[in-house]
Every structure is written in structure tokens, then in C-alpha cells.
C-alpha positions as CSV (number, residue, x, y, z in Angstrom):
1,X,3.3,98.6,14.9
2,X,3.2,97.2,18.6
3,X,6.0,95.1,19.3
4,X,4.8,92.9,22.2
5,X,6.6,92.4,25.7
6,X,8.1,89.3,25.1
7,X,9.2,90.4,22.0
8,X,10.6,93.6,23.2
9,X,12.5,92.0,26.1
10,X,14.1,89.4,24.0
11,X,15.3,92.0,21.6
12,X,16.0,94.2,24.5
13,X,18.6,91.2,26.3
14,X,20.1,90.8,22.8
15,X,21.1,94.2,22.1
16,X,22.4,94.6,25.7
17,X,23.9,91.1,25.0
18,X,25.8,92.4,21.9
19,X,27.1,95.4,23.4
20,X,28.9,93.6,26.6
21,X,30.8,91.2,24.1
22,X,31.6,94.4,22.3
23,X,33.3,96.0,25.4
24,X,34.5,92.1,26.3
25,X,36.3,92.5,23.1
26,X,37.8,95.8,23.1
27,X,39.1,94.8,27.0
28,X,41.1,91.9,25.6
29,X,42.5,93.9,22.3
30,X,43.5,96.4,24.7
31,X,45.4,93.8,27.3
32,X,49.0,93.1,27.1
33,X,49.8,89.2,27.2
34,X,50.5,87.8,30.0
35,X,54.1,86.9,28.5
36,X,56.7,88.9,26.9
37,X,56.7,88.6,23.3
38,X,60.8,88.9,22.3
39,X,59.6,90.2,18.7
40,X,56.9,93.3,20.2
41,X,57.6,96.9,19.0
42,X,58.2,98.8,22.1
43,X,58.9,102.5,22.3
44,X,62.5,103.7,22.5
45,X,61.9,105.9,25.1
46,X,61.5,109.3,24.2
47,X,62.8,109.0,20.8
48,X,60.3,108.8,18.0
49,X,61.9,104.9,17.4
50,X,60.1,102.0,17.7
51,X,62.4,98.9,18.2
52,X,61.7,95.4,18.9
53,X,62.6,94.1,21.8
54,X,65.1,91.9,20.9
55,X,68.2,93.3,19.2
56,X,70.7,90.8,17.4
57,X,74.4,91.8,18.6
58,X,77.3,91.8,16.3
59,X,80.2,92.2,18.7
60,X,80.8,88.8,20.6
61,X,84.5,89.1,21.7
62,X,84.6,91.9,19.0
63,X,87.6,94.1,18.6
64,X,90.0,95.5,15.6
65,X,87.4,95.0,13.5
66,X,86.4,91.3,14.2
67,X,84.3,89.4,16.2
68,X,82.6,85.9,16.7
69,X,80.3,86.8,14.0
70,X,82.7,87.8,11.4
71,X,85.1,85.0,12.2
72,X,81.5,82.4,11.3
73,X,82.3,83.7,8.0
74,X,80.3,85.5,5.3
75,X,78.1,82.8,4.4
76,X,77.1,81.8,8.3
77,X,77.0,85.2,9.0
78,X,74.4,86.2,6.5
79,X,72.7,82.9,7.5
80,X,72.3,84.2,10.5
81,X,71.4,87.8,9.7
82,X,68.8,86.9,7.5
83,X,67.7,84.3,10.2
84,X,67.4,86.7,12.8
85,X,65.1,89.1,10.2
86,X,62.8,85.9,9.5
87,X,62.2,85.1,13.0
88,X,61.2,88.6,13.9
89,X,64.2,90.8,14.9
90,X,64.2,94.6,13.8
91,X,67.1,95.9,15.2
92,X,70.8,95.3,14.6
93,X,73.4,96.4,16.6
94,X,76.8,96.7,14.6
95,X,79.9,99.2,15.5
96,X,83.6,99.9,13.7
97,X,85.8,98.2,16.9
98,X,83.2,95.1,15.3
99,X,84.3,95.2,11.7
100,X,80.4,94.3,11.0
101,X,79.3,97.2,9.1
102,X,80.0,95.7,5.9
103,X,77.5,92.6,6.0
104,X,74.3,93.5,7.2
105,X,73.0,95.1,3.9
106,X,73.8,92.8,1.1
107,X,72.5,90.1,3.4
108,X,69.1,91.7,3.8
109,X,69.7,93.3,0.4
110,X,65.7,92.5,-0.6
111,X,64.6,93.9,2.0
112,X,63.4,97.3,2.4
113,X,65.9,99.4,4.8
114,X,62.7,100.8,7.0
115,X,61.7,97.6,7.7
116,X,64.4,97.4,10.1
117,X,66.9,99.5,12.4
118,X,70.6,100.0,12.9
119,X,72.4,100.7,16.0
120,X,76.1,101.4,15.6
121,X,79.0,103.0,17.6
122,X,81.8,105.3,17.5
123,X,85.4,104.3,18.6
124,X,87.0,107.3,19.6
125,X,89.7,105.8,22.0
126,X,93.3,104.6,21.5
127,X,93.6,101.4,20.3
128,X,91.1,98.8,19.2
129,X,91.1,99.6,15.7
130,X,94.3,99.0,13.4
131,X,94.9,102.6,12.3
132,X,96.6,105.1,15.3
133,X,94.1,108.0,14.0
134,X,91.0,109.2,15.6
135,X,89.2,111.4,13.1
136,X,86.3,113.7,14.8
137,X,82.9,112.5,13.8
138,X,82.5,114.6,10.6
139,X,84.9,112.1,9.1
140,X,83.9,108.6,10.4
141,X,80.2,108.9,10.3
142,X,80.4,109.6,6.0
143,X,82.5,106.8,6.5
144,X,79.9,105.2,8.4
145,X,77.3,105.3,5.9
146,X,79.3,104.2,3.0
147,X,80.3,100.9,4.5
148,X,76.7,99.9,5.8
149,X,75.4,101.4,2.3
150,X,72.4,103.7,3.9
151,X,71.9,107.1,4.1
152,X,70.9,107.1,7.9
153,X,71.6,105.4,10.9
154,X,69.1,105.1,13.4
155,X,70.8,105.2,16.7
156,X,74.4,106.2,17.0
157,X,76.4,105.7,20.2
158,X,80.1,106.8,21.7
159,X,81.3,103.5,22.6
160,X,82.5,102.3,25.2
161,X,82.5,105.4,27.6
162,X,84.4,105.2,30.8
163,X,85.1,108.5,32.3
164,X,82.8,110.1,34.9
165,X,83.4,113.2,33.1
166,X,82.9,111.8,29.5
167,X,80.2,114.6,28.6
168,X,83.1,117.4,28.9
169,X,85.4,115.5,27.5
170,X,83.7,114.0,24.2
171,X,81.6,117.2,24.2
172,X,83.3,118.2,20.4
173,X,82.3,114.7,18.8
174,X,78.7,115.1,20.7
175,X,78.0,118.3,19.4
176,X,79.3,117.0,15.5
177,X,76.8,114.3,16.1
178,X,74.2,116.4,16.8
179,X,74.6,118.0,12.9
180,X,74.4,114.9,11.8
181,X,70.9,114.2,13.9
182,X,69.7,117.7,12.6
183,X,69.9,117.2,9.4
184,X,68.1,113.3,9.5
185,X,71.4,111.1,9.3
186,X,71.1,110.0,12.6
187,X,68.0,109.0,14.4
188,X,69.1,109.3,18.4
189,X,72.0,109.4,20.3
190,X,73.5,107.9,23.1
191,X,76.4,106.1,24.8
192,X,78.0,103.1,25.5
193,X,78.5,102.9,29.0
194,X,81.8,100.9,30.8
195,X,81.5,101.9,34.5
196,X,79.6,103.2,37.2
197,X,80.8,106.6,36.7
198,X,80.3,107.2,32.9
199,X,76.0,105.4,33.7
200,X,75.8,108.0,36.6
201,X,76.9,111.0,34.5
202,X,74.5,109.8,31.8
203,X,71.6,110.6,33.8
204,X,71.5,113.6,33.7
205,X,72.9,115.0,30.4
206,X,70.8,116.3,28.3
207,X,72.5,114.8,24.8
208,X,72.4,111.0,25.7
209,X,68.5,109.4,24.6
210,X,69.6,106.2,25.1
211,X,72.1,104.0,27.1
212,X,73.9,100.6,26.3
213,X,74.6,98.9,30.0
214,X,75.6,95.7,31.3
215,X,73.6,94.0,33.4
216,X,72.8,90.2,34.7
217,X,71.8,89.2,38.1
218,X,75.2,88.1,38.9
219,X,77.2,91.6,38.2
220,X,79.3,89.1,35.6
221,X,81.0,91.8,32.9
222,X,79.2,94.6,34.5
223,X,79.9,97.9,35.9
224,X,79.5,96.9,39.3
225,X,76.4,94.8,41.3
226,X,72.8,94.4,40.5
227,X,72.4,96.3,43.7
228,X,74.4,99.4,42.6
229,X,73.8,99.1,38.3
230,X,70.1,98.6,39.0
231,X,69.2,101.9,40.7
232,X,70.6,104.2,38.5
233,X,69.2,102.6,35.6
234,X,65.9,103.4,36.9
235,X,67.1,106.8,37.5
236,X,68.2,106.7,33.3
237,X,64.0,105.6,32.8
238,X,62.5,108.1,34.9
239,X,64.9,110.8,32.6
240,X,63.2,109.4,29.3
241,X,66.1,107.4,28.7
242,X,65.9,104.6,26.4
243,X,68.1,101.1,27.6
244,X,69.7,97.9,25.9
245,X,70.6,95.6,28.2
246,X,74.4,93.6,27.2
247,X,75.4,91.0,28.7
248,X,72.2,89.2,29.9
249,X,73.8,85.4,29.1
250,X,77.2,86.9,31.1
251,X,79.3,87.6,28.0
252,X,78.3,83.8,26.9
253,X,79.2,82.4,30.0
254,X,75.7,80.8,30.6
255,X,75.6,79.5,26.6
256,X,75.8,76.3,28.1
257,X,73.3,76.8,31.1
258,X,70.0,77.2,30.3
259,X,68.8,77.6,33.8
260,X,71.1,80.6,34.3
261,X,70.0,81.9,31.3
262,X,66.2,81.8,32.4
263,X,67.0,83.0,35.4
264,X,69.2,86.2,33.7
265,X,66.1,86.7,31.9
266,X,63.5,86.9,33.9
267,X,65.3,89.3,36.4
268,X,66.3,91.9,33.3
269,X,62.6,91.7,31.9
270,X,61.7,92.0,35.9
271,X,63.3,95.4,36.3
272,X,60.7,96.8,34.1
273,X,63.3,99.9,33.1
274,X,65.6,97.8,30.5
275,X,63.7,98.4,26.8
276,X,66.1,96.2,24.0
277,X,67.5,92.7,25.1
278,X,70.9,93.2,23.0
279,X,72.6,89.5,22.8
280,X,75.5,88.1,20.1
281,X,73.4,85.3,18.6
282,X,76.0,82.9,16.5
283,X,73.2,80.7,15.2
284,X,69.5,81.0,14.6
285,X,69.1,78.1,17.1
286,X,70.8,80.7,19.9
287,X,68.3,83.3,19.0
288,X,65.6,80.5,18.9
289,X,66.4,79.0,22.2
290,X,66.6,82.8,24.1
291,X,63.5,84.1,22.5
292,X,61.7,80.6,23.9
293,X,62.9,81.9,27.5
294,X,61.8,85.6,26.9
295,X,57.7,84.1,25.8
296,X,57.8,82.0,29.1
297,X,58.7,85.2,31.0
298,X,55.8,86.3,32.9
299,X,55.0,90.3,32.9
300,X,55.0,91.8,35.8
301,X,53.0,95.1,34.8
302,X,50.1,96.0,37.2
């Protein structure tokens, strides 16, 4: 059958029509938005986690066992749990100096345990906790596991190292925790980092796949300047290291300033090397009001 010219062009434009919107379309699937979303699943570096990328902190002015959170009580502080879950947050970061361990299952207790992630931390230092001992890890992380009530953990940390020379000197509990990781317990491993010294020496050893630091604009709580935290943490990225960011409203000091907080915000999200926002929410209406500033963040991706 002869299709005439007219005809033929006409179906010609449409087909050539169709396929432009089809590329159109895949372009904008394939386009970040413009904005940070506080709730996207991002990589955790080189692990094989996905996290999203805002991680609900349990430890606000946390020590022997309490913190903020605890002291809202059981109730408020599976109110704020659950909260945190319904709004989008995947990742929990609990720890024994906390005394947290004991709340987060029962109050997400219908929800499926893959549907979200733990992060929690090792005390292996004097004091903190109420008992004088210091079992190696063979001993605390069984422990570990009974009092969340899981069989894993998906990221566990030394806390709170200090010591340039921390990887010699922890290397026994390091190379326990590795076992556990072998065997599926434990998901990745990393440290808790307290000064310059301990982030530098995390760089480069091999065992540490991700990093908890410190870091605001204004060096408040942290482990030295923006000017000296910031470069090494970009020396932690380019390793493969995976970071959460503390202290990003200054160890609450900014609850009460919500430019500060903005502006804390936008220059952590503006480094482009700091993964998990890690922040000790003590009401959904904190996490509501920070995860507001983190969508009006621009991206500054090329």
C-alpha cells in the first residue's frame, strides 16, 4: 500500500516526536533533585549498606548508661522512635555508655528488622559505665545482641577513640570484631573518633569502613577547626570511608537558633564527603524541623 507524503511525514514527526519525550523522560528519572532529600538511601561507602541519610541519635548528654533520650522516658521515647521510623529514618544509632539498647526493638516491634539499621558502639575505656570491668569483645557483643534482641548489628564502632595510635592499641578487640563480621553478626566496622590524632590514623587503616566525626562550621564539640577536621575527612572519602557527621546543631547548642542550624547544615551537606547526618532528636517536631532545613539545602553536585 502507498502511504502518501503527507501521510508519511506526519507519522514520520510523530515517531521522532515520541522518542525525544522518551529520552526527555529517562533524563529526568536519571537527575538527582535539586535538594537534598533527608530520608534518600545513599551508599555507605564501600560497605555493601545502604543507609538513609538521616540517622536518629540516641546519646544526647549520654553516659553510664543514660542519656536525654532515656531520661524522656519509655513512653516518649518510643514515641519518638516510632516517630522517627514513620517519617522516614532507617538508621538508629544506639551504644552501651547510652543505656539505649534496650528500647529500640519493642518499640518498632511490628516492624520487620531489615527494614531498618543499627549502629552501636563499644565502650572499652575506664569509666563511663557502672561496672570497673572491660570484657574483650567476645563477651560484650553476645551481650550486645541480647539486649537489642537481633541477631546482627549492622555497623559496630570502638567508641570514642582518642589515641593517635588507637589501631595498635585496640588491635585485640579489632581483630575479635572481625570474627564477629566473618561470620554475618556484624555488618561493617569502624570508629568513634575524639581528636585529630585518632581521625588522622583512621585514614589509613585498613579495619575502619566507616568513621563517626564531629563537625559544624564553628569547630563547637569538635576535634579541632573546620579548617583542620575538614581535610582529612576528605582524605577518610577518597579511602572508601564511609562518614556520620555529630554534632551538626553544636551538641544542641543551636536548638534554639534556627539560622545557625541552617547555616550548620548547609556547610556539612556542602562538604560533599560527610554520608549520615547523625543528630539526638528528643521530639518528632526536632526531627521535623531539621529534616525541613536538609530539603531546602541546595546540592551542589556538578
Amino acid at each position: 500500500m502507498k502511504i502518501k507524503r503527507r501521510q508519511f511525514l506526519q507519522k514520520s514527526a510523530l515517531g521522532v516526536g515520541a522518542a525525544l519525550l522518551g529520552t526527555q523522560l529517562k533524563i529526568r528519572a536519571e537527575v538527582k533533585p535539586r535538594n537534598f532529600d533527608p530520608y534518600e538511601t545513599i551508599p555507605f561507602g564501600n560497605t555493601k549498606l545502604n543507609f538513609t541519610r538521616l540517622c536518629l541519635g540516641t546519646g544526647m548528654n549520654g553516659g553510664n548508661r543514660q542519656s536525654n533520650q532515656t531520661r524522656l522516658g519509655k513512653e516518649k521515647f518510643d514515641a519518638l522512635l516510632h516517630g522517627a521510623y514513620d517519617r522516614g529514618v532507617r538508621v538508629f544509632d544506639m551504644a552501651d555508655l547510652y543505656g539505649t539498647h534496650p528500647y529500640l526493638i519493642p518499640a518498632l516491634k511490628e516492624i520487620p528488622r531489615d527494614d531498618f539499621k543499627i549502629i552501636s558502639k563499644m565502650w572499652w575505656n575506664k569509666g563511663g559505665l557502672p561496672e570497673k570491668e572491660r570484657p574483650d569483645a567476645d563477651v560484650v557483643i553476645p551481650r550486645f545482641l541480647k539486649e537489642l534482641q537481633t541477631d546482627h548489628i549492622d555497623v559496630l564502632l570502638l567508641h570514642c577513640v582518642t589515641s593517635g595510635k588507637w589501631p595498635d592499641e585496640l588491635r585485640r578487640q579489632m581483630e575479635i570484631l572481625s570474627s564477629f563480621k566473618e561470620k554475618g553478626t556484624i555488618g561493617a566496622l569502624g570508629v568513634s573518633c575524639h581528636s585529630l590524632a585518632a581521625l588522622n590514623a583512621a585514614v589509613t587503616e585498613p579495619w575502619v569502613e566507616c568513621v563517626h566525626t564531629r563537625i559544624n562550621p564553628d569547630g563547637v564539640s569538635m576535634d579541632g577547626t573546620a579548617d583542620e577536621v575538614v581535610p582529612v575527612l576528605r582524605k577518610l572519602k577518597a579511602a572508601g570511608k564511609a562518614i556520620t557527621g555529630m554534632k551538626i546543631v553544636g551538641a544542641g547548642k543551636w536548638r534554639n537558633d534556627p539560622d545557625k542550624r541552617a547555616e550548620s547544615i548547609r556547610f556539612v551537606l556542602g562538604l560533599g564527603c560527610v554520608d549520615l547526618l547523625n543528630v539526638g532528636f528528643e521530639s518528632p517536631e526536632q526531627i521535623d524541623d531539621f529534616a525541613g532545613m536538609v530539603s531546602k539545602t541546595e546540592r551542589r553536585e556538578a
